[in-house]
C-alpha positions, 0 to 999 in steps of 0.5 A, a space after each residue: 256077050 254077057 259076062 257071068 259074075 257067078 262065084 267060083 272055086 279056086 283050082 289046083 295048079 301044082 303040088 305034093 308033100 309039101 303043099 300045094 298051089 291054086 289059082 282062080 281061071 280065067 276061062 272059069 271066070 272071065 272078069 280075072 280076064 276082063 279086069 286085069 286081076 289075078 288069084 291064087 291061094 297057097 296052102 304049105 303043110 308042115 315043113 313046107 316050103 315054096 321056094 323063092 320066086 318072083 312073079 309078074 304082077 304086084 299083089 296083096 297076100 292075105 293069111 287065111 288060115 295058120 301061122 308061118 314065116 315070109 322072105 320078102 326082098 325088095 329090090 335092091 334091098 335087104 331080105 325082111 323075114 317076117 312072121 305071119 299069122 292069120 289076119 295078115 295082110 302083106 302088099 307085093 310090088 314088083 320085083 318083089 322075092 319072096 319065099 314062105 315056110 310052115 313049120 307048125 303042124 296046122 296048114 298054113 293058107 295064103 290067099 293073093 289077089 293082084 293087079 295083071 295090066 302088065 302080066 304074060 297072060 291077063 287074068 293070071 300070075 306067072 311066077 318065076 322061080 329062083 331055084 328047082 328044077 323050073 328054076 333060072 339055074 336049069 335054063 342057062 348053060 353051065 358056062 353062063 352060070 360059071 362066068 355070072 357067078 364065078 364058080 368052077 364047073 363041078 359047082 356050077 353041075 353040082 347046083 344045076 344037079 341038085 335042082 330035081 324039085 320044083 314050086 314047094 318042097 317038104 323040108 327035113 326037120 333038121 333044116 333051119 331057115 332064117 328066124 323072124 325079126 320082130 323089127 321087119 314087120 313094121 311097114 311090112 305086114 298089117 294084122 286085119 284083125 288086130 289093127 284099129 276099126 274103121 267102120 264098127 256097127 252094133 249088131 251090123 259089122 266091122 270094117 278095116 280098110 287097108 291104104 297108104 296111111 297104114 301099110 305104105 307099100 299098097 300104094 307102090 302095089 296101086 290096090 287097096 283092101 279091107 277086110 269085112 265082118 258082117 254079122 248074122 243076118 245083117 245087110 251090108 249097103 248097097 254101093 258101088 266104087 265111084 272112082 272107077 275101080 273093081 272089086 275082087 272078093 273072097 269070101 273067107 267065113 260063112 255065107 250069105 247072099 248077094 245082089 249085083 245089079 248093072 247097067 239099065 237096072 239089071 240084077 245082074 248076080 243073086 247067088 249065095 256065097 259061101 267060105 272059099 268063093 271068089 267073085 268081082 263086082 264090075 266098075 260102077 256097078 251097085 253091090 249088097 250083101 245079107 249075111 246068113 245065120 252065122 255071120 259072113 267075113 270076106 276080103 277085098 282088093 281094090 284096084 285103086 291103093 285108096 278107094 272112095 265108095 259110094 253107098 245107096 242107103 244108110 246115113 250117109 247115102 247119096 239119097 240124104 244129100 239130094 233135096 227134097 224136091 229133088 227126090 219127089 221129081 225123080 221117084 214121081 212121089 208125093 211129099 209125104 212118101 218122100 218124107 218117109 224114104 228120106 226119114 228111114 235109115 237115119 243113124 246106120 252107116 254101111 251094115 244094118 242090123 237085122 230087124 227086130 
């Protein structure tokens, strides 16, 4: 059966005053299914709070949108409260706690795309939650709490009690979490939009790759991701991942249109994407992007902590490294029409500019 590739929404799961929480379906888009990946978003009002949890697949957290504080503890180490703003990317392994809290009054919006090989259910994230009436507290009976936490049973019934509120609370103003530390964001947290550019096209866009040289935890993840900004009316290469590894993307601003095109030459996907849309180019398969207007951003995970792309045009495509002869046996052209396809595209990279 062929698989549609058709950009989705995400959906909500689970919410109230404090926020609410997303996720992309399965059933909805099968590739999450298929290729083992699963998507949610987060989005905390002011005050909110998502109670501490962990979840049953390694993930990289990107902040869409706001500014707010993250508590990430690693296994078997201390808790790192970070702060967070837009732009950031934050890579989850396993085991990972983790809990996050909006005290500004703009939304604050998490966007986590992960690796579910070894999740409950493929295709989705399955959180659990330390506290809250879902919590491991309301499962065990009071004689397991008492004994694994030493504590009388009025205590042990007054925490179990308490535990009336699930996922995302609305804290009271007046309660103070932990202030971040400046100094656990190194190796923690990468801004996408401050950090060095890997790729920066005149009129074309913009490119941050994020890998093990400059947030080391990808690689215990096992994803790569990069962070993409195309230009108004600019075309991205068409490429394709030449180690075997799928593409997840989001499109964070704007909108453009995009091609796939599969096994046999088939055109797989033309659609147009816009803010919000999730979509997942399938391994070895040729995608290209053409931003409309006003420009397009979007954000990728990898499923390899350093991917390797293959583009089909531009300066450095697969076409300038094959011989001459090469080219004219396999398009059946002559010499002189060789000499023009090989002659074009001879100083851009990745992103094209729009023509003139």
């Amino acid at each position: 059966m062929e698989i549609d590739l058709s950009p989705k929404l995400a959906l909500k799961v689970y919410g109230g005053d404090g926020g609410s929480y997303f996720a992309w379906c399965p059933s909805e888009l099968r590739m999450l299914r298929e290729g083992n990946i699963g998507a949610a978003k987060l989005a905390l009002e002011k005050n909110g709070f998502a109670l501490p949890h962990y979840s049953d697949s390694s993930k990289v957290a990107y902040v869409l949108q706001g500014n707010g504080v993250a508590g990430i503890v690693l296994p078997e180490k201390e808790e790192k409260v970070i702060s967070i703003k837009k732009g950031d990317a934050i890579a989850l392994p396993f085991g990972v706690v983790t809990w996050w809290h909006n005290k500004e009054d703009t939304e604050l919006v998490v966007l986590f795309l992960g690796d579910t090989s070894k999740a409950h259910k493929s295709g989705q994230f399955t959180d659990f939650f330390l506290t809250g009436s879902n919590g491991i507290f309301t499962g065990f009976s009071t004689e397991f709490v008492s004994r694994a936490w030493d504590l009388g049973e009025d205590v042990v019934k007054s925490l179990v009690g308490k535990q009336t509120r699930s996922g995302i609370v609305k804290l009271d103003g007046t309660i103070k979490l932990p202030e971040p530390k400046k100094e656990h964001r190194t190796g923690m947290a990468l801004n996408c939009e401050e950090a060095p550019l890997d790729v920066n096209i005149k009129n074309g866009g913009r490119v941050v790759v994020l890998n093990t040289s400059n947030l080391p935890l990808v690689g215990e993840v096992g994803l790569g991701a990069d962070l993409v900004r195309l230009d108004g009316r600019a075309m991205c290469s068409p490429g394709f991942s030449c180690d075997s590894a799928l593409q997840v993307t989001f499109i964070v601003r704007g909108s453009g249109r995009v091609q796939v095109v599969g096994v046999d030459g088939r055109r797989v996907l033309e659609t147009t994407v816009k803010a919000g849309n999730l979509f997942i180019v399938p391994r070895f398969f040729v995608v290209s992007k053409i931003a409309d207007a006003d420009g397009m951003e979007w954000f990728s995970i990898i499923t390899t902590p350093n991917p390797i792309f293959t583009h089909l045009a531009g300066r450095t495509s697969a076409w300038k490294a094959l011989s001459p002869q090469v080219l004219e046996a396999a398009f059946n052209v002559t010499p002189d029409v060789e000499q023009k396809f090989r002659s074009k595209r001879t100083s851009d990279a990745i992103f094209f500019p729009p023509p003139n």
